[in-house]
DOSEZA-723213 format. One record per residue (C-alpha): x, y, z; residue in one letter. Coordinates in pm, whole numbers, plus 50000, padded with zeros to 5 digits. Layout:
BEGIN
XYZa/...
***
This chain:
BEGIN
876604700978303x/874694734278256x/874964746577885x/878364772577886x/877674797877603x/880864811177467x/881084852077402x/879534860577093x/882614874776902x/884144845076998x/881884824776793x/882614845176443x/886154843376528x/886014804676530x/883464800976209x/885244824676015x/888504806676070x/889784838376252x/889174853675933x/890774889576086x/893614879576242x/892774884076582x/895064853176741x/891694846376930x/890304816376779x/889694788177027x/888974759376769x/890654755876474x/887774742676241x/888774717875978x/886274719575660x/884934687475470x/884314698575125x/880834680574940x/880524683974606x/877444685374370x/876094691274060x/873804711873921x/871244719573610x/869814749073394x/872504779273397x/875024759673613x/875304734673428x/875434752873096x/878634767873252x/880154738573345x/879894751973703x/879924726173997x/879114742574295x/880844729274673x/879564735075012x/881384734575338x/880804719075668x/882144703775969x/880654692976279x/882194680876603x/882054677777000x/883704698377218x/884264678177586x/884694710777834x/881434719477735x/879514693277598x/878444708177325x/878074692976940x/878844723676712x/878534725976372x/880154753676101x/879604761775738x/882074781175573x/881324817375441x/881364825075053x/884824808374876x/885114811474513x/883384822274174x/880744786874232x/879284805674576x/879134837674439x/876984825174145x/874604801374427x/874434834374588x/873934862174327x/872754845374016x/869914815774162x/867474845274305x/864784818374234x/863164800674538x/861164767974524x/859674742974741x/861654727175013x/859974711275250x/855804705775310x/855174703375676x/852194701875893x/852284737676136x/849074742976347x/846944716176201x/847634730175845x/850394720975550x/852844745175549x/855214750575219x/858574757375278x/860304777575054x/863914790475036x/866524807874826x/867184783074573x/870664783174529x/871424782574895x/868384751474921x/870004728074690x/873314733374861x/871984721675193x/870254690275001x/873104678274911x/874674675375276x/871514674175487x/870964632575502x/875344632975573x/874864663575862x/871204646376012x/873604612376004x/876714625976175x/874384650676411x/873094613876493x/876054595976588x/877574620276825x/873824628476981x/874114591877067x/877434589577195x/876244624077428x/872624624677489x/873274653477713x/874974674177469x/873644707577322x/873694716376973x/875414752776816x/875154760176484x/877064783176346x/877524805076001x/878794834775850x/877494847675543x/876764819075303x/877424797075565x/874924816975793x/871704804675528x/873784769075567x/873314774075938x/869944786475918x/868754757675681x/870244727375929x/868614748576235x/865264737476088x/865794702275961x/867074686976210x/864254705476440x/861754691676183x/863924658076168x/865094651576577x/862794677276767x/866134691076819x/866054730776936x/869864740076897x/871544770876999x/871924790876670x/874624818376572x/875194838776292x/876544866676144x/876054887275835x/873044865475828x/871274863875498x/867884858775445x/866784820075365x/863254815775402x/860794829975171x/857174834375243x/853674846275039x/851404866175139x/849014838875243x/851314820475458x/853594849475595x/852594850475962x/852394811076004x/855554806275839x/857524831976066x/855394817776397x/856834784176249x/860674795176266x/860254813176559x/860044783576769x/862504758276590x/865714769476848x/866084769377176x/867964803377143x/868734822576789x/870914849576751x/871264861176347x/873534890176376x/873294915076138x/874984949576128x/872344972276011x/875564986175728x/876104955475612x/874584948175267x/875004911575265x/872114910975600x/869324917175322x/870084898675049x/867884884574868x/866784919274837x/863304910274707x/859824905674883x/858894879075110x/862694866275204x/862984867275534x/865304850675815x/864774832776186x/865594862976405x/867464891276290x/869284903576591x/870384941676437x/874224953876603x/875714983676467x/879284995576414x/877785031376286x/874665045776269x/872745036675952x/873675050775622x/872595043075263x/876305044975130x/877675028675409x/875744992775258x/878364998574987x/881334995575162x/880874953775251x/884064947675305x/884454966875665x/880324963175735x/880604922475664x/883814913775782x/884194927276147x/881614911176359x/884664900376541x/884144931776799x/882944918077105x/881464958477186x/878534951176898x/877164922277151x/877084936477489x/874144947777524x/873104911577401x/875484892177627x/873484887277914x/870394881077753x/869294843977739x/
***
């Protein structure tokens, strides 16, 4: 069967658990909520951080999709706002040389603690349908989520999934010495990658500091660019849901 892409609005509508609405979604996605611990500030708190995730198969298209949830609760809001730090994630070998991973470190240790049950379920269903693609799909947290399983189970299967996201935030952080490399390197870990991100929308560059940087920003805009309009997140970050920001994207493969 050749690979059916669904519409891109349709995609946020389904991820974000129809988070507008609309009366469009098309899958009603059913969260599994991991827990996990953390140290340093976190734990000083008495803050235990969750992440959410679900993965399944869709028959009429043979497709394996999976979704992390968007920001829920104070526990996200501090992996997101407070944990600016970034450390070491993964050392791979890119072009003959070690390459050093490293990500937003709030949104890294969330991933850790799902990635061996996400590679393991990924597994199972890629055996029971060898032919199926792979989606990925996020919005806002859940689009680092998305962005951070996009290149472990490349680095883990060979897989090249189809990846979608909106209000995508920015993962991946590079150094000067490794910045082209390191971008080459994500550049080729999906088969297609679309990171949407409404040039108003705040969210699209956080972390707001040097050397973050995402797998494809794909810029749509509701309005022409504005400094105040970054301040108004709530209409910029929630309505991605318009299928007018993707057409000139739709036919595009």
């Amino acid at each position: 069967m050749d690979y059916q892409r669904l519409p891109f609005a349709q995609y946020f509508i389904n991820t974000s658990e129809d988070h507008n609405n609309t009366g469009q979604a098309s899958y009603h996605v059913m969260y599994s909520a991991v827990g996990y611990e953390r140290g340093g500030l976190a734990s000083a708190l008495h803050i235990r951080h969750e992440v959410n995730y679900e993965i399944h198969y869709e028959m009429d298209r043979d497709v394996i999709q999976l979704n992390f949830q968007k920001t829920v609760g104070f526990s996200d809001w501090f992996a997101n706002i407070v944990e600016f730090s970034s450390k070491y994630y993964d050392a791979i070998t890119f072009q003959g040389k070690p390459l050093q991973l490293r990500v937003h470190h709030g949104w890294g240790d969330m991933y850790k603690s799902i990635k061996r049950d996400v590679r393991a379920q990924w597994q199972t269903l890629h055996e029971e349908h060898p032919s199926a693609e792979t989606e990925i799909l996020g919005w806002s947290l859940g689009s680092g989520q998305a962005i951070l399983c996009a290149q472990d189970l490349n680095y883990n299967f060979g897989l090249k999934p189809h990846l979608f996201t909106f209000g995508s935030v920015r993962p991946f952080r590079s150094v000067k010495s490794n910045d082209k490399r390191m971008r080459k390197y994500l550049e080729g870990l999906c088969q297609e990658c679309w990171n949407f991100a409404d040039v108003n929308d705040i969210v699209t560059y956080m972390p707001p500091f040097r050397g973050f940087i995402m797998i494809r920003r794909v810029e749509v805009a509701q309005r022409p660019k504005r400094w105040w309009r970054l301040l108004n997140a709530v209409r910029y970050h929630t309505k991605y849901d318009k299928p007018e920001l993707y057409q000139k994207y739709e036919n595009d493969r």
